[in-house]
C-alpha positions as a Markdown table, in Angstrom:
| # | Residue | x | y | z |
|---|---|---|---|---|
| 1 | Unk | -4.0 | 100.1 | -32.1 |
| 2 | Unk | -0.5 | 102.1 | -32.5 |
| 3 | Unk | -0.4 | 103.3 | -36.1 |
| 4 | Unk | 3.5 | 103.4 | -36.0 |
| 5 | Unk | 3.6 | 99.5 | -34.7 |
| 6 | Unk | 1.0 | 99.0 | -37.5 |
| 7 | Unk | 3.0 | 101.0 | -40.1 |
| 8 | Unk | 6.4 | 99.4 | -39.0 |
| 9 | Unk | 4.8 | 95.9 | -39.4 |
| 10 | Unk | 3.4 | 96.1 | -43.0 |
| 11 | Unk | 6.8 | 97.5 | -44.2 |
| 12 | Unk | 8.6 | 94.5 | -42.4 |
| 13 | Unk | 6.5 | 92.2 | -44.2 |
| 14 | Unk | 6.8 | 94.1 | -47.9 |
| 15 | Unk | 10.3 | 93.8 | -47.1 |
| 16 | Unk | 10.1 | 90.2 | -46.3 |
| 17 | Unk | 8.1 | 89.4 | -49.6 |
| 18 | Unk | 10.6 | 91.8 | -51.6 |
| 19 | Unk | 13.2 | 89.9 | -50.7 |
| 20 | Unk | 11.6 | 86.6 | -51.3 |
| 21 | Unk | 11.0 | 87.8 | -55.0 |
| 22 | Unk | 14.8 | 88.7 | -54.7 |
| 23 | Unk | 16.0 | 85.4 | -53.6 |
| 24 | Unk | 17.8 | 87.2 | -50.6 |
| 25 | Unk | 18.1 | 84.8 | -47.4 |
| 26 | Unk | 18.9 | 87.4 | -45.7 |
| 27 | Unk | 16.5 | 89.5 | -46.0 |
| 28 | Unk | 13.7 | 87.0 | -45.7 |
| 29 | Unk | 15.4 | 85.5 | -42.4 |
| 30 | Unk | 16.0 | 89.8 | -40.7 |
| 31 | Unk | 13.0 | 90.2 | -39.1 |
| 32 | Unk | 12.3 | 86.9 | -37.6 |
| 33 | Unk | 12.9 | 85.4 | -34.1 |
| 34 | Unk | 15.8 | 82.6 | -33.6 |
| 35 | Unk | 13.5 | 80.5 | -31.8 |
| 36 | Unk | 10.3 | 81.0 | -35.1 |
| 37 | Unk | 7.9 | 78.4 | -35.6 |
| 38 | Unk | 6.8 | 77.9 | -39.4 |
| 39 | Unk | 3.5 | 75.7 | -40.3 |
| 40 | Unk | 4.3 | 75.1 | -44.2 |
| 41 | Unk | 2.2 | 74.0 | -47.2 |
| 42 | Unk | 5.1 | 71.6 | -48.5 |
| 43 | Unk | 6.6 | 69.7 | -46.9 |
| 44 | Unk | 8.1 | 69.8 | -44.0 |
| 45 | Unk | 5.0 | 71.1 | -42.6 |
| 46 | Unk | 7.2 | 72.2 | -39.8 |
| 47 | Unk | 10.1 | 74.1 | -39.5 |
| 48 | Unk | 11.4 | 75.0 | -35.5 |
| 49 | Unk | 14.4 | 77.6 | -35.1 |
| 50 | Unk | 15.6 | 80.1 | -38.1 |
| 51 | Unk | 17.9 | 77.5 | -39.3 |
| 52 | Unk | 15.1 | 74.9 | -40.2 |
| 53 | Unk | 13.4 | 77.9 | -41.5 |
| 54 | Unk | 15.9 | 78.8 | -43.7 |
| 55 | Unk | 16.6 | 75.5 | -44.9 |
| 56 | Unk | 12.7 | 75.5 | -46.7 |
| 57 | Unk | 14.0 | 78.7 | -48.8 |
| 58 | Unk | 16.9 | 76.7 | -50.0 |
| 59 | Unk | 14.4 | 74.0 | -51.3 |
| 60 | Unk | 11.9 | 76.8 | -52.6 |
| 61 | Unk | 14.5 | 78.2 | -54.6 |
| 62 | Unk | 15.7 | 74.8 | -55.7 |
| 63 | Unk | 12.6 | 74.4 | -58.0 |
| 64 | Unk | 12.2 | 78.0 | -59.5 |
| 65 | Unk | 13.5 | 79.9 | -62.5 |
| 66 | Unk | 15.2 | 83.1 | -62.5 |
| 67 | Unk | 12.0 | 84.9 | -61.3 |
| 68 | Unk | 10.0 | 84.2 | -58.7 |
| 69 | Unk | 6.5 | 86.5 | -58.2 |
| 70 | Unk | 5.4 | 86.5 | -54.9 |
| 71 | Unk | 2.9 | 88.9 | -54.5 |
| 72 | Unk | 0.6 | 90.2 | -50.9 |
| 73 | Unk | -2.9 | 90.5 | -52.3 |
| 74 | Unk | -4.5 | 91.8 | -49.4 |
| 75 | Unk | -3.1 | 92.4 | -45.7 |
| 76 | Unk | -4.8 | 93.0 | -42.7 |
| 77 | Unk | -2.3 | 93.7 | -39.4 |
| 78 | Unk | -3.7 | 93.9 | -35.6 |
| 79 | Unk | -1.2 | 95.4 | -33.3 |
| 80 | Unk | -1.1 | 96.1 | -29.8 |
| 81 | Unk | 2.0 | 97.1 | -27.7 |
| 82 | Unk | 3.7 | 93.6 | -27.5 |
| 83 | Unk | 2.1 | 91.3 | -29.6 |
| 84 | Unk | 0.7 | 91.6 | -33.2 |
| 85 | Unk | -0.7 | 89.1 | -36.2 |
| 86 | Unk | -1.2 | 89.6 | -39.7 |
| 87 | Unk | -2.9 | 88.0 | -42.1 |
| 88 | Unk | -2.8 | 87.6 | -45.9 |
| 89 | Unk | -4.0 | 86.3 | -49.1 |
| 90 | Unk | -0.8 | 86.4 | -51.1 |
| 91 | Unk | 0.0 | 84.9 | -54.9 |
| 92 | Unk | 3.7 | 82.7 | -55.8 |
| 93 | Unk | 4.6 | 82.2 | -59.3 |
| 94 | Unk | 7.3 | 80.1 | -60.2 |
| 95 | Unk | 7.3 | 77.8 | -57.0 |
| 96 | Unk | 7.1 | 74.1 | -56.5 |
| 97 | Unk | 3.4 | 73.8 | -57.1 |
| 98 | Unk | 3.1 | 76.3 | -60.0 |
| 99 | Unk | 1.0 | 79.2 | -59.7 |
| 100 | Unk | -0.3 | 79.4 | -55.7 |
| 101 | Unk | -2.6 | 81.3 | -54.4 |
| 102 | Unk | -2.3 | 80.9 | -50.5 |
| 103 | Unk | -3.2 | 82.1 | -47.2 |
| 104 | Unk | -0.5 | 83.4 | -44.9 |
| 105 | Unk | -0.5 | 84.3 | -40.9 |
| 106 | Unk | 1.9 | 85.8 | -39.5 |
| 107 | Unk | 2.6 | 86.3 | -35.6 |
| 108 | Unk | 4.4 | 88.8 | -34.0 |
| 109 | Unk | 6.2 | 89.8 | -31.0 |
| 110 | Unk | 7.9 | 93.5 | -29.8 |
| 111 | Unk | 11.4 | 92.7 | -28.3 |
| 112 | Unk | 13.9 | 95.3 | -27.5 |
| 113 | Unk | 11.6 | 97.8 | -29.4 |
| 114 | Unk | 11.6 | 95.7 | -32.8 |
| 115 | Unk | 9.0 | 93.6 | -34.0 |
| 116 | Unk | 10.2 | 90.0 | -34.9 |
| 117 | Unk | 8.2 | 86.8 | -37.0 |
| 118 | Unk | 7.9 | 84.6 | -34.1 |
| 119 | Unk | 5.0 | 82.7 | -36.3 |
| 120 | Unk | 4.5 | 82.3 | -39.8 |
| 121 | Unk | 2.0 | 79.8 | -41.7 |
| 122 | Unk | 1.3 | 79.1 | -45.1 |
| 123 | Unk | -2.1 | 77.3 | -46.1 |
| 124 | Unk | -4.3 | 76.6 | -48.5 |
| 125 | Unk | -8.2 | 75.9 | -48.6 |
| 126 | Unk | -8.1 | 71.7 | -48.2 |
| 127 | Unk | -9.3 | 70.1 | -51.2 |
């Protein structure tokens, strides 16, 4: 495993997550593919293409106050030269459902020397 690739993705997805808790589309949408596939906890449960994925932050944000805590509680990231996952616990206050404690994997792939989000799902244990 390349130290670097792993370094590189951890601070993509701090970066990701910061700019989540700072309601920046942007940011949240920089380092994923165009073509991403996105398994959700509300609905839709899917979400194909960054503009269907972008569309779900608009109706996060439509149910939140002013701050929004989204928090990685523990991250594990497996690299190897073109294809990487990641997985987290992570913890949202001040989303639709509340408080949230959910589990979050997130699939990876090196183009052109960058790592991009090609997969990202939300879960939760079923009740």
């Amino acid at each position: 495993m390349n130290t670097s690739d792993q370094e590189a993705i951890r601070k993509l997805i701090n970066d990701w997550a910061t700019a989540v808790r700072n309601k920046n589309l942007d940011g949240i949408v920089a380092h994923h593919s165009p073509d991403m596939l996105m398994f959700d906890v509300p609905p839709p449960l899917q979400s194909k293409g960054i503009e269907a994925y972008k569309a779900t932050w608009n109706l996060f944000y439509s149910g939140t106050v002013d701050r929004v805590v989204f928090e990685i509680l523990d991250l594990d990231i497996t690299a190897g030269t073109e294809v990487a996952f990641a997985t987290a616990i992570m913890r949202c206050i001040d989303c639709q459902e509340g408080e949230l404690t959910f589990r979050l994997t997130i699939g990876l792939r090196k183009l052109s020397g960058q790592w991009l989000i090609t997969h990202e799902h939300h879960s939760v244990p079923a009740a």
